[in-house]
C-alpha positions in Angstrom: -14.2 -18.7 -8.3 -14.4 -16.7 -11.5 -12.0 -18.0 -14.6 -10.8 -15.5 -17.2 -9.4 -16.5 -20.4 -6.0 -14.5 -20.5 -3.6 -14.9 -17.2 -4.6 -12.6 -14.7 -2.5 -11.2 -11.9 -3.0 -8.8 -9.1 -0.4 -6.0 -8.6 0.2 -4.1 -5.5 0.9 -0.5 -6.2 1.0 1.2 -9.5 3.9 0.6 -12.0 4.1 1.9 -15.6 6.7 -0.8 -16.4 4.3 -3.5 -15.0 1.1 -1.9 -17.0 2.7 -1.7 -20.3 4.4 -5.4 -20.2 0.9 -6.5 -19.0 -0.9 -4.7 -22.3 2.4 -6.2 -24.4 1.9 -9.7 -23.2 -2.2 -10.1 -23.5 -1.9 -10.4 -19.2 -5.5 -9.2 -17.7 -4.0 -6.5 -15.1 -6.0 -5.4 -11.9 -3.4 -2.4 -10.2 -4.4 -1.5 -6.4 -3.1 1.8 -5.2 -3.0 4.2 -2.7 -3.7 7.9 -1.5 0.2 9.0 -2.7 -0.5 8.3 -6.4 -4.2 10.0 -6.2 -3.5 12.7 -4.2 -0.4 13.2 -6.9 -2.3 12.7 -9.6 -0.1 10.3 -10.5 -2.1 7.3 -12.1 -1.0 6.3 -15.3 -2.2 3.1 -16.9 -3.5 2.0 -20.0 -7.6 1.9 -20.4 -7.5 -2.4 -20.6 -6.0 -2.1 -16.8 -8.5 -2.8 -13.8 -7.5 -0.5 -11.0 -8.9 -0.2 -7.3 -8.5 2.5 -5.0 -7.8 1.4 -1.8 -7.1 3.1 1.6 -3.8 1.3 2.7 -2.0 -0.6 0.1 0.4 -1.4 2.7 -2.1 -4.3 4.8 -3.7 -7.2 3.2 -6.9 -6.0 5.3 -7.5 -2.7 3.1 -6.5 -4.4 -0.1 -8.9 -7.7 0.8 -11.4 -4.8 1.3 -11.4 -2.8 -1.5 -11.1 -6.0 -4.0 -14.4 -7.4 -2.1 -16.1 -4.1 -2.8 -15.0 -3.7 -6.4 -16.2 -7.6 -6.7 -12.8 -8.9 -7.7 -12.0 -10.5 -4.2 -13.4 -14.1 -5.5 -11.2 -13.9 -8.8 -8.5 -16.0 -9.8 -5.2 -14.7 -9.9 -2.2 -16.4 -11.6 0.0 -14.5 -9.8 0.1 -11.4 -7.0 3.1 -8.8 -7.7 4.1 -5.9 -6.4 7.8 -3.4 -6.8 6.2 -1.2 -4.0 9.1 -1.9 -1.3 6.9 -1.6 1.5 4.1 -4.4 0.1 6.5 -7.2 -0.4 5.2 -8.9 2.4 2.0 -8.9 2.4 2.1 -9.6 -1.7 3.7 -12.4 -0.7 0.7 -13.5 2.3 -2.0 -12.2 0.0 -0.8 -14.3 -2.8 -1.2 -17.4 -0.7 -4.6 -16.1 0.5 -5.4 -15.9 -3.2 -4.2 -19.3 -4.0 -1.9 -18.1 -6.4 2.3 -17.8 -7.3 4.0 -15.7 -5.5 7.3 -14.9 -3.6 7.2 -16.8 -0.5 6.7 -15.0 2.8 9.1 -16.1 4.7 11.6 -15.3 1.4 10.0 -11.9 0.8 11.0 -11.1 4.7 14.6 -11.9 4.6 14.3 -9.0 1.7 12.3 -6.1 3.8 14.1 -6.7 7.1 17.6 -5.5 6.9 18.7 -6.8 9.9 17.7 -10.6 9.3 19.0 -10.4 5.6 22.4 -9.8 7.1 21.7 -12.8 9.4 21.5 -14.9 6.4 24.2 -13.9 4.4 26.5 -14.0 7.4 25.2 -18.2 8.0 26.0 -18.1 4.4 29.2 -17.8 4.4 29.2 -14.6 2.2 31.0 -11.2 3.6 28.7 -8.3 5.4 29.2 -5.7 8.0 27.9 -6.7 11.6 24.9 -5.0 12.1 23.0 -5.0 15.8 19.4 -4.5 16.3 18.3 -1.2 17.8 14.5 -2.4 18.9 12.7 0.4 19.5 14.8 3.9 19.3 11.8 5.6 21.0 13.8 5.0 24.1 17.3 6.6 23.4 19.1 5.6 27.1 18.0 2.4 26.6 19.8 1.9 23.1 22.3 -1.0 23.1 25.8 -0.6 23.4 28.0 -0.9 20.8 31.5 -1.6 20.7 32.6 -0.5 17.1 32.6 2.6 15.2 31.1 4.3 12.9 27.9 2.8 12.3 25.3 3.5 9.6 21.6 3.7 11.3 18.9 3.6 9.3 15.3 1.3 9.6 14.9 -2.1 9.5 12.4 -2.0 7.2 13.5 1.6 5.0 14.2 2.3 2.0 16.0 4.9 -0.4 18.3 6.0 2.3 15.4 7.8 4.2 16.1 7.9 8.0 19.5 6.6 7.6 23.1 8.6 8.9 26.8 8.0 9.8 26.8 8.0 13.7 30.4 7.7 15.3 29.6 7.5 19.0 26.9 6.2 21.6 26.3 10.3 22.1 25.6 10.6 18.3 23.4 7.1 18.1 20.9 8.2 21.1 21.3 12.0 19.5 20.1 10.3 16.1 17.9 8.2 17.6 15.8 10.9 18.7 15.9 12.9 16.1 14.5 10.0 13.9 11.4 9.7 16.3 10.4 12.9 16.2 10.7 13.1 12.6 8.7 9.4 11.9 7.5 7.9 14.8 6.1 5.1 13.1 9.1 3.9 12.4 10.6 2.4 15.8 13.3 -0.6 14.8 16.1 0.2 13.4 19.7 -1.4 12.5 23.3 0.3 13.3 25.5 -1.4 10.9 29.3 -1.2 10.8 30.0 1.6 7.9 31.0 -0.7 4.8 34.1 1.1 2.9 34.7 1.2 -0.3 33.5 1.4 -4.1 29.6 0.9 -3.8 27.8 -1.0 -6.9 24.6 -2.1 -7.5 23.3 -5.5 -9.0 20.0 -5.6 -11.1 19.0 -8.9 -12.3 16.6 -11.4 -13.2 16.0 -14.8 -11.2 14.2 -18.2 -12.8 14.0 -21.2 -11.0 16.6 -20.6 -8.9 18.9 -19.5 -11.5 20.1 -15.9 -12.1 19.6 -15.5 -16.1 20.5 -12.2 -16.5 22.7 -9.4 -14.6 23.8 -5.8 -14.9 26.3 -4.1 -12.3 26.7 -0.3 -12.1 28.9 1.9 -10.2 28.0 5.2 -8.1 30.5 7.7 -8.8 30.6 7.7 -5.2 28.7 6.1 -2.1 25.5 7.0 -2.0 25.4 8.5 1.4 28.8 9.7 1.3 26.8 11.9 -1.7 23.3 12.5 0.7 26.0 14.2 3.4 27.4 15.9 1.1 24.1 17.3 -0.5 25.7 16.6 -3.8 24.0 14.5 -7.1 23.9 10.8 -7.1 24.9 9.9 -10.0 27.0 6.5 -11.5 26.4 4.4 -14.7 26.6 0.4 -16.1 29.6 -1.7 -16.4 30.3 -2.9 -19.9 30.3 -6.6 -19.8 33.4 -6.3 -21.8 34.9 -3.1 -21.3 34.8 -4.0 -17.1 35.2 -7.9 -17.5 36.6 -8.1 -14.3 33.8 -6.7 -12.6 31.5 -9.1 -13.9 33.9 -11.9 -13.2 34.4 -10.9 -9.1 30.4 -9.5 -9.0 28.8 -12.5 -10.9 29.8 -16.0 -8.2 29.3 -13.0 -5.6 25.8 -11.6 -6.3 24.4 -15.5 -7.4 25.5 -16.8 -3.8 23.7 -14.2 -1.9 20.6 -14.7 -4.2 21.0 -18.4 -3.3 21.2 -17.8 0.2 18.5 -15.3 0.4 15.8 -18.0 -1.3 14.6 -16.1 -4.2 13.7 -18.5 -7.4 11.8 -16.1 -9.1 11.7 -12.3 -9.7 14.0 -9.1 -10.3 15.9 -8.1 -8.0 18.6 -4.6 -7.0 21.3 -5.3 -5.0 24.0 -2.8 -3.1 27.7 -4.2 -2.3 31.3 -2.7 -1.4 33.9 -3.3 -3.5 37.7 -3.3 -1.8 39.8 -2.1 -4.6 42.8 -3.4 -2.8 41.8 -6.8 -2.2 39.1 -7.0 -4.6 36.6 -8.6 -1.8 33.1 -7.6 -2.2 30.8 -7.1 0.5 27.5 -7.0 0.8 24.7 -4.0 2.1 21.6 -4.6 0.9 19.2 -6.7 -1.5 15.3 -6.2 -2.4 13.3 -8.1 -4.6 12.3 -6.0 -6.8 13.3 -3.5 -9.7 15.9 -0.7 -8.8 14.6 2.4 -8.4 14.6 5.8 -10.1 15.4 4.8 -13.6 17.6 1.5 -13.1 14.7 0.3 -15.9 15.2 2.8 -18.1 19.4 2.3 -17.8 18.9 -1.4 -18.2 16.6 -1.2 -21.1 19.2 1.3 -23.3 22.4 -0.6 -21.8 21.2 -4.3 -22.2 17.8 -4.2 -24.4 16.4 -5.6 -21.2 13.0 -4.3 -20.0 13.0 -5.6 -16.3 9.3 -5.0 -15.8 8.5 -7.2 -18.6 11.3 -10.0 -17.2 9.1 -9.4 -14.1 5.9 -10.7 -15.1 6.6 -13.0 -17.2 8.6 -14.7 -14.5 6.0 -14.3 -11.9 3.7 -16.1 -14.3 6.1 -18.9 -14.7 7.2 -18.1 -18.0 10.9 -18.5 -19.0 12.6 -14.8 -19.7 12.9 -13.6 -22.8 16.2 -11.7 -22.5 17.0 -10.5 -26.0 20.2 -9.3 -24.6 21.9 -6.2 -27.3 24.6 -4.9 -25.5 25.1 -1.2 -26.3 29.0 0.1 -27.2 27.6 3.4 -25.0 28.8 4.0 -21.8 25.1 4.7 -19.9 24.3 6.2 -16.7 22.0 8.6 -14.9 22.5 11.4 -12.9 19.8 13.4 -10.1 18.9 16.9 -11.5 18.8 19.6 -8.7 18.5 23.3 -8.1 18.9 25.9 -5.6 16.7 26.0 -2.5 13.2 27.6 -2.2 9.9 27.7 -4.4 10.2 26.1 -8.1 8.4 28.5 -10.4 9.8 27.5 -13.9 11.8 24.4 -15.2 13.0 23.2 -18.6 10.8 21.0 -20.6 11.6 17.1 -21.2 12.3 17.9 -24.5 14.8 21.0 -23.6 16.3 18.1 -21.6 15.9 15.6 -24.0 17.8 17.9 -26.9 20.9 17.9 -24.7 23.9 16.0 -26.2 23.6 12.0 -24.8 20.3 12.3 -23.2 18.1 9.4 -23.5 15.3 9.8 -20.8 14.2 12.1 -18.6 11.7 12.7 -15.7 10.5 16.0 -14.3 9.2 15.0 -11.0 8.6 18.4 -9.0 5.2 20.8 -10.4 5.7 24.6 -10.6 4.9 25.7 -6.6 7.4 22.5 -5.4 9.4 24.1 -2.7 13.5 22.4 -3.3 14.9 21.8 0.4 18.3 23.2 1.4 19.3 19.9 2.0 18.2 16.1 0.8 17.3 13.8 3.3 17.0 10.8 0.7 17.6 9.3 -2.6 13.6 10.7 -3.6 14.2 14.2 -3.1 15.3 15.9 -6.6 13.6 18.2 -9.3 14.2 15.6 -11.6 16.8 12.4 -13.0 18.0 12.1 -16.6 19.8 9.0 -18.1 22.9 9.4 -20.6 25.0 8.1 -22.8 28.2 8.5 -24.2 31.3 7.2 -25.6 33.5 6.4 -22.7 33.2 6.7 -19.0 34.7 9.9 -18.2 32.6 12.0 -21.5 29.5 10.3 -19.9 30.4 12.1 -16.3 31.7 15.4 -18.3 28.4 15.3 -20.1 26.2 14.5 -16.9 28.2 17.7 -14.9 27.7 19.4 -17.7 23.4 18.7 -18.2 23.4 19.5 -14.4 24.8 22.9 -14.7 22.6 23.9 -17.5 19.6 22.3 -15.8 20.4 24.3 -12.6 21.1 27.8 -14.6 17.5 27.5 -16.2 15.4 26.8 -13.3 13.7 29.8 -11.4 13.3 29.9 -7.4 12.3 32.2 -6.0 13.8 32.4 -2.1 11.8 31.2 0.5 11.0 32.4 4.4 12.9 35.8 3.5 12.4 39.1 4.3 10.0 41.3 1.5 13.1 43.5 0.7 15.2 40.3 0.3 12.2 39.1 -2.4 12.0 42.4 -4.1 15.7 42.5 -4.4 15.7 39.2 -6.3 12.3 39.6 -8.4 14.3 43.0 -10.1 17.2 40.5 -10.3 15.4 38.0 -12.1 12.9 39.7 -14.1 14.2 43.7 -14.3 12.2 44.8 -17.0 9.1 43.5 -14.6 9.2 46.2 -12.3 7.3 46.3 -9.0 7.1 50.1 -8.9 3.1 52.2 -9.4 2.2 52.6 -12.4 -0.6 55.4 -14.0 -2.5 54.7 -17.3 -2.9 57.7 -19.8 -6.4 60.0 -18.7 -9.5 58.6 -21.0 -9.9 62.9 -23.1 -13.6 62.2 -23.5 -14.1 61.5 -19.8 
């Protein structure tokens, strides 16, 4: 075993928050990732970060692999870390490969599989919808029985809403079911959990031994897949710790007893629950251990002067938080940016986007060529996300309608799978003083 003077720590898929804590706090960084962020281009990290390409970050085999090759499989690692959802697990297995802190695995699975996290909460005491195990949905007549509707199916093991729908009948499960196979095979387990009604928040905080330090609640403006079927913009912002007391006094006991219950002593963590407004119960969806996605970070950082991915290494060092907590009088929130369907050709800039009143951050996700579905499937699929602020609740939403309409209005796409007089029709729309007509050039006299 190798030593190295600074604290070193192996992380499991590429993470700019991660990088630039690690560069901040003198950590010695070594960043394995996959073909996604090559293949996009994607890779990002400051020149003092190791990184390894390997072929499946997903298995401890490829990663073992590829840190033997690189010679950095007999190094020692304070800590292994990961915020790619589908690596939790075997962060956890590699980390006690490595010798190293880490989240348990047998912690880390109660937070991939969504059916067992349930399980738990449910022992706990703690209010969730009933959710039954649908094995293998490769097999649609032999798809158990179920004797409540609606129910939410979605993969055991998913993530960002992908795969996941409202079914209200055996006929639609075994219908959905199907669908879901041919579209990703590889995924085969699923849960169907009762529908949870109600106002959905989200909790994003910071765990150290055993003890939530820190915690931030926002609100979507609606459900999120009450938005996906709709094919409209998620969108919702941050309580105030003071404006919304009351949320943080029902969401705070809440949100630390299902942490408890879960196991997790140390980490970040981005929680979903339901909140009745008539009896002010909450209940719970879903927890990972990790950052939010999209730009929960970015929110957090402008809301709370919290940066999450620092709070995240230093706690999977061991190191107490440092949590210089500056709350900010704005109300914050993002919002998805979208546009109409077919091929992407032109977009704003992030600093057109930027110069809008209240924006903070923005990220342009989508390359000229992108081709915008009809219809979003997930959380992931957008042309872009923007965070806000403003002075009260409803200007934050005014202003977030408002940045989406202007985003929209300057994007160009141009229709796809349509008829050439449909195209020509909309290029002398878009661009009439580009005509598509012949043109002759003046005759050359001395020729």
């Amino acid at each position: 075993m190798t030593a190295t003077a600074r604290p070193s720590v192996l992380l499991i898929g590429a993470e700019p928050y991660i990088t630039r804590a690690s560069v901040e706090l003198g950590v010695d960084l070594v960043v394995v990732y996959g073909p996604s962020v090559r293949d996009a281009d994607a890779l990002d990290v400051p020149e003092q970060v190791r990184t390894v390409f390997v072929q499946d970050q997903r298995t401890p085999e490829a990663v073992l692999s590829a840190l033997y090759r690189a010679g950095l499989g007999e190094r020692r690692y304070d800590a292994v870390l990961t915020f790619y959802e589908h690596s939790l697990v075997h962060a956890a297995m590699l980390s006690r490969v490595l010798g190293c802190r880490g989240i348990e695995p047998e912690i880390a699975v109660r937070f991939r599989d969504k059916w067992l996290q349930k399980k738990v909460i449910r022992e706990a005491g703690l209010r969730t919808a009933r959710s039954a195990l649908v094995e293998d949905i490769a097999y649609p007549g032999e798809l158990p029985e179920l004797d409540t509707w609606p129910r939410v199916l979605k993969p055991a093991f998913g993530v960002g809403t992908q795969l996941t729908t409202l079914v209200s009948s055996q006929a639609e499960l075994r219908e959905a079911a199907a669908r879901f196979y041919r579209r990703a095979p590889r995924y085969r387990t699923y849960v169907a959990e009762e529908f949870s009604r109600g106002d959905e928040w989200s909790a994003d905080g910071v765990v150290f031994r055993g003890e939530v330090t820190f915690l931030s609640v926002a609100t979507y403006e609606e459900p999120c897949l009450t938005l996906l079927e709709r094919n409209a913009p998620i969108t919702y912002r941050r309580f105030d710790p003071e404006a919304d007391a009351d949320v943080f006094r029902i969401a705070g006991p809440f949100v630390r007893r299902c942490i408890a219950a879960l196991g997790l002593t140390e980490g970040v963590f981005h929680m979903e629950v339901f909140h009745d407004r008539d009896t002010g119960e909450l209940t719970f969806g879903e927890c990972a251990a990790r950052r939010g996605a999209a730009l929960v970070g970015e929110e957090v950082r402008a809301k709370f002067n919290v940066d999450l991915g620092e709070e995240a290494l230093r706690v999977a060092l061991g190191w107490p938080p440092r949590l210089d907590v500056k709350v900010s009088p704005d109300s914050i929130g993002n919002t998805h940016l979208h546009g109409p369907p077919g091929v992407l050709l032109s977009s704003p800039t992030p600093a057109e986007v930027l110069a809008q009143p209240g924006v903070r951050y923005v990220s342009l996700e989508q390359p000229v060529g992108s081709v915008i579905p009809d219809s979003r499937s997930n959380a992931e699929e957008r042309v872009g996300i923007a965070v806000l602020a403003a002075p009260t609740p409803d200007a934050l939403y005014r202003r977030m309608d408002e940045l989406r309409t202007w985003f929209a209005s300057r994007l160009v796409v141009a229709p796809q799978d349509v008829s050439l007089r449909t195209l020509r029709a909309w290029h002398r729309r878009t661009w009439p003083d580009v005509g598509l007509d012949d043109a002759r050039g003046e005759e050359n006299e001395s020729q």
